[in-house]
C-alpha positions in Angstrom: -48.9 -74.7 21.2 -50.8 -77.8 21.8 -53.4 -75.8 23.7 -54.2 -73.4 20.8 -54.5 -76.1 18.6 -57.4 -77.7 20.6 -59.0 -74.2 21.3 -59.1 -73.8 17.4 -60.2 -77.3 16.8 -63.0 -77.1 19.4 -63.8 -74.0 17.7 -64.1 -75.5 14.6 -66.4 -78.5 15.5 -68.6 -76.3 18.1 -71.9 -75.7 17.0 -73.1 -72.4 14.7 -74.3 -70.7 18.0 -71.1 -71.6 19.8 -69.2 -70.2 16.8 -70.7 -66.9 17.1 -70.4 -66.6 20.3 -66.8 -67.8 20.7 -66.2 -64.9 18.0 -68.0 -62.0 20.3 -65.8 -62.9 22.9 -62.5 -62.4 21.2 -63.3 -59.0 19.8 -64.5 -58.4 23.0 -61.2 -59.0 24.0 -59.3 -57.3 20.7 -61.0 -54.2 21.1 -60.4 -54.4 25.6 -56.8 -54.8 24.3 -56.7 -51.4 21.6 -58.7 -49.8 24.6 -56.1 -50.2 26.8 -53.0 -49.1 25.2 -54.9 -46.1 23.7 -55.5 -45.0 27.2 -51.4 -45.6 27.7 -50.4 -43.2 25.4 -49.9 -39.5 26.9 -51.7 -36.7 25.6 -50.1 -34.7 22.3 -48.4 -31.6 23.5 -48.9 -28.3 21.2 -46.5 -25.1 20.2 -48.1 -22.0 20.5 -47.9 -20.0 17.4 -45.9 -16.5 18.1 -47.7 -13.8 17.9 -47.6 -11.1 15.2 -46.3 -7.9 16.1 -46.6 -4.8 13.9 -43.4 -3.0 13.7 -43.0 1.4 14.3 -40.9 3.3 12.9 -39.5 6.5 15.2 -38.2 9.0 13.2 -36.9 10.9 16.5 -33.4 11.1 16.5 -30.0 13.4 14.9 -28.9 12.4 11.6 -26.0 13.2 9.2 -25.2 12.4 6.0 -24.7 13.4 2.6 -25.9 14.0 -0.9 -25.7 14.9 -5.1 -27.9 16.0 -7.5 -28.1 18.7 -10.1 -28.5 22.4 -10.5 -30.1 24.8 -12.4 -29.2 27.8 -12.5 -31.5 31.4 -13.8 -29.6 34.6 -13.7 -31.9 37.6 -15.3 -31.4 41.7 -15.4 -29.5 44.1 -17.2 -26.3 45.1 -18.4 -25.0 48.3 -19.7 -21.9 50.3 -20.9 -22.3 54.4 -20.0 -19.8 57.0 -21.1 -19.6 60.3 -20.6 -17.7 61.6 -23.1 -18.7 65.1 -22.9 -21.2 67.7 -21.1 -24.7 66.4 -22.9 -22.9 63.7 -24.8 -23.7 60.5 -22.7 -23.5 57.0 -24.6 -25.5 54.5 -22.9 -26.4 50.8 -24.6 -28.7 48.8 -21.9 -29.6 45.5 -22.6 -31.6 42.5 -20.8 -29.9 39.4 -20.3 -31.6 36.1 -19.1 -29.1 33.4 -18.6 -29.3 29.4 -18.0 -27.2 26.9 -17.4 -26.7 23.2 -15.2 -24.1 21.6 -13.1 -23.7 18.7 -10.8 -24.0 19.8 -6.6 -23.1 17.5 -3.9 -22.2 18.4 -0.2 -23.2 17.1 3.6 -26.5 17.8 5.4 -27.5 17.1 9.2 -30.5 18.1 11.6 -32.8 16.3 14.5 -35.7 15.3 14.2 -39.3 15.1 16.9 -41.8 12.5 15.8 -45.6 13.2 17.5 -47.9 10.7 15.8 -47.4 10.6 12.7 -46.0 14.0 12.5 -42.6 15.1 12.3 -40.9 18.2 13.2 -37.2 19.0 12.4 -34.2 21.1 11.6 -31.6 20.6 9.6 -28.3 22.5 7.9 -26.5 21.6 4.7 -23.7 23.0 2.4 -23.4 22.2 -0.9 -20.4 22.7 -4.1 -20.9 22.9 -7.1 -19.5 24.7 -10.1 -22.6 26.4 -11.7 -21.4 28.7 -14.8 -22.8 31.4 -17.5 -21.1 33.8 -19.7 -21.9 36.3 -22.6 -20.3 39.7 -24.3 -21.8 41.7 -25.7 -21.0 45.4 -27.7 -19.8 48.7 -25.8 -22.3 50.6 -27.7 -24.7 51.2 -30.7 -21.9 51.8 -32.8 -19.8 48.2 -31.9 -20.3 44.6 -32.5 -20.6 42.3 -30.0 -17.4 39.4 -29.1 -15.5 41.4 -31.6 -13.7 44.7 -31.7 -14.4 46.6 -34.5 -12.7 49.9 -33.6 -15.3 50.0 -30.3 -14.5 47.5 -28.6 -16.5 45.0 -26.4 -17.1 43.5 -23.4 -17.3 39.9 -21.5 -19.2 39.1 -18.3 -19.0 35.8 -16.6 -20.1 34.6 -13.3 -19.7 31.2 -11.4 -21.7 29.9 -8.3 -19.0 28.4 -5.7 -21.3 26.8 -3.3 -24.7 27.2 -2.0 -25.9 26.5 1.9 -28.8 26.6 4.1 -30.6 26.3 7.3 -34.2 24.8 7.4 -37.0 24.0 9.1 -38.8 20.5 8.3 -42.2 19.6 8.9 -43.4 15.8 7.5 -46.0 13.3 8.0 -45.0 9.4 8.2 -46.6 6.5 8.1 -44.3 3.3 8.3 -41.0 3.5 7.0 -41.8 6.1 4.4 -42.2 10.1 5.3 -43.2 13.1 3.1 -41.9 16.8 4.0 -41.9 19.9 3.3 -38.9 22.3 4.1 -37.7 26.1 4.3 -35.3 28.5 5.9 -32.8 30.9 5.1 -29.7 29.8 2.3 -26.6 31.6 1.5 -24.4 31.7 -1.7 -21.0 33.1 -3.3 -21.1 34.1 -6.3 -17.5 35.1 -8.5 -17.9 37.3 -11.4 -16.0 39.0 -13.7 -16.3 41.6 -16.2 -13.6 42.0 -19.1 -13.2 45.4 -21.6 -11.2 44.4 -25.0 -10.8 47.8 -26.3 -7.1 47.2 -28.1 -8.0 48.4 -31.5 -9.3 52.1 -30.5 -10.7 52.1 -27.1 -13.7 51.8 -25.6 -17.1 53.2 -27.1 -15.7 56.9 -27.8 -12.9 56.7 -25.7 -9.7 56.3 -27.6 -7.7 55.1 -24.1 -6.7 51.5 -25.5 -7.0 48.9 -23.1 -8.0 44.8 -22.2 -8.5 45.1 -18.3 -10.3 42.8 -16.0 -12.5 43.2 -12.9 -13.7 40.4 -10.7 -15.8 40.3 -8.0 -16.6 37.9 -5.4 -20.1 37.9 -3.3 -21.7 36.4 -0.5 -25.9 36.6 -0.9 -28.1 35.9 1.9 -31.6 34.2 0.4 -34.5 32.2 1.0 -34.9 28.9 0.2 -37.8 26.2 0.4 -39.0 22.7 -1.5 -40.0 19.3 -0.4 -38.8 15.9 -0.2 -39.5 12.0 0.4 -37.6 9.8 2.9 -37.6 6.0 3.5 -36.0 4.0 6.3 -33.7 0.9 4.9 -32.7 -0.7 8.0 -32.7 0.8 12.0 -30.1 3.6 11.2 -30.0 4.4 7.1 -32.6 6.5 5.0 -32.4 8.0 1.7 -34.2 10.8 0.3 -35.1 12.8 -3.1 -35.2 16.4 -2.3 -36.2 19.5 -4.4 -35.0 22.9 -3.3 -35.2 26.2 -5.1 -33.1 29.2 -3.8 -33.9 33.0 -4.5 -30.5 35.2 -3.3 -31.9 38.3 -4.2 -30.0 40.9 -6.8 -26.2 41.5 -7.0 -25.0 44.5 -9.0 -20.9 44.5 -10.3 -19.5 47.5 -11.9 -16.2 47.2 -14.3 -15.0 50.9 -14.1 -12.9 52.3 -16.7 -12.4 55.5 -16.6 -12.8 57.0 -12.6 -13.2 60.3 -13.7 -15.8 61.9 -11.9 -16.5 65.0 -14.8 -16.5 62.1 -17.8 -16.9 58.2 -16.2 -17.1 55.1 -18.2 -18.2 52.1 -16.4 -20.1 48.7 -17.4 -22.9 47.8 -14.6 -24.2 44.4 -14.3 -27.0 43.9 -12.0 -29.0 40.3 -11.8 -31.4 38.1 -9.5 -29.6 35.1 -8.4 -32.1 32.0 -8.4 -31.6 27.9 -8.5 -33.5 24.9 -8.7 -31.9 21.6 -7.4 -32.9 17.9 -7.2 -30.8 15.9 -5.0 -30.7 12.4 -3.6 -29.6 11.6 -0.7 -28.4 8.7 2.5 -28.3 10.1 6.2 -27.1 8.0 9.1 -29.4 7.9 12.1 -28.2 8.0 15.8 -30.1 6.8 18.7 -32.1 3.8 19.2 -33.6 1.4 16.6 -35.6 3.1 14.0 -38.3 0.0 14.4 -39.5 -1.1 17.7 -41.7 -3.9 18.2 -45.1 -4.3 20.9 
């Protein structure tokens, strides 16, 4: 203590050249000292950043799943009511019917699918209920009214699509976790239809054989169907998708006969097309390995 006190008092008292360089020296010293520990301090470690990896999405794999939508339905052709009543006396009363109508459709679908690039080949089946309806009546002939029996009676034709069902090819272009596609194959249907005569006031057309009888048909149609559709990846396994198909089963004919006499027949034809359009969403369930891989 006592020796810092002299050092400071000599300082003091020492001349202006002394002063300054008394000062030198202990910055001299300072800056020796902040020198030193700097050098004693280790050198700051970094963390490499990771690096960023782009993520790709295989769409190779087999898939199930399921989906609803709705269905429209277009049923056009002709109907008719033909009696032979006599040799040269033939009543016939053709008419053009063009019917439309909607209903919900929901059902299962499955496939595989082979991803080269970013295209992507695949098949896939599905099967589909639904409920789709249309009805009319109409008169026996010229001389009747129609949904009423005025002495001629009339007649009522209904017809209801059970399910529809198909097997496709797929062809689709991806980028990401979204894909676009196109799709066709060959589809299959059953139809139900029936045809009703309510001739209880004097028979049918000419005929004075009353009756109210019933025939009902039931058909399977082999078609065409084709549309397209979008799909997108939510997580490694599950993707949903808005599809729109449109089915063509070709022309079904049903024939209500009344009277099986070959000489003098009476029988109501019905012969339509058979086409739908259907939008449907759907979720499928992916097998295999992780939809998104990482380099």
């Amino acid at each position: 203590m006592k020796t810092s006190r002299r050092i400071a008092f000599a300082a003091a008292n020492a001349p202006v050249g002394a002063r300054v360089a008394f000062a030198a020296v202990a910055i001299g010293a300072i800056l020796g000292v902040g020198v030193a520990s700097a050098a004693d301090i280790p050198p700051r470690s970094y963390t490499k950043a990771p690096t960023m990896v782009a993520e790709v999405y295989d769409w190779t794999g087999f898939y199930v799943g399921g989906n609803v939508g709705g269905i429209w339905g277009r049923t056009s052709g002709t109907n008719n009511f033909l009696s032979l009543e006599s040799i040269g006396d033939t009543a016939t009363n053709p008419q053009a019917n063009a019917l439309r109508n909607s209903a919900v459709i929901g059902g299962i679908h499955a496939g595989y699918n082979w991803q080269m690039a970013r295209w992507v080949f695949g098949v896939e089946a599905d099967f589909d209920w639904t409920d789709s309806k249309a009805g009319f009546c109409r008169q026996t002939d010229v001389n009747s009214l129609p949904c009423r029996d005025n002495g001629f009676g009339f007649l009522t034709l209904n017809e209801k699509t059970e399910w529809l069902g198909s097997v496709r090819g797929r062809l689709g272009y991806a980028w990401e976790r979204f894909m676009i596609y196109g799709t066709g194959g060959a589809a299959w249907g059953k139809v139900d239809a029936s045809i009703n005569a309510n001739c209880l006031a004097h028979g049918c057309g000419d005929s004075f054989a009353e009756l109210n009888t019933t025939a009902n048909f039931s058909d399977t149609k082999v078609g065409c169907v084709a549309g397209a559709g979008v799909e997108a990846m939510l997580n490694a396994n599950w993707i949903v998708r808005v599809e729109y198909l449109h089915y063509d089963l070709g022309q079904v004919t049903n024939t209500l006969n009344l009277r099986a006499d070959p000489l003098f027949p009476q029988e109501a034809p019905w012969s339509r097309s058979l086409r739908y359009d259907t939008v449907r969403a759907g979720l499928s369930y992916k097998f295999g390995g992780p939809a998104a891989a990482k380099y």
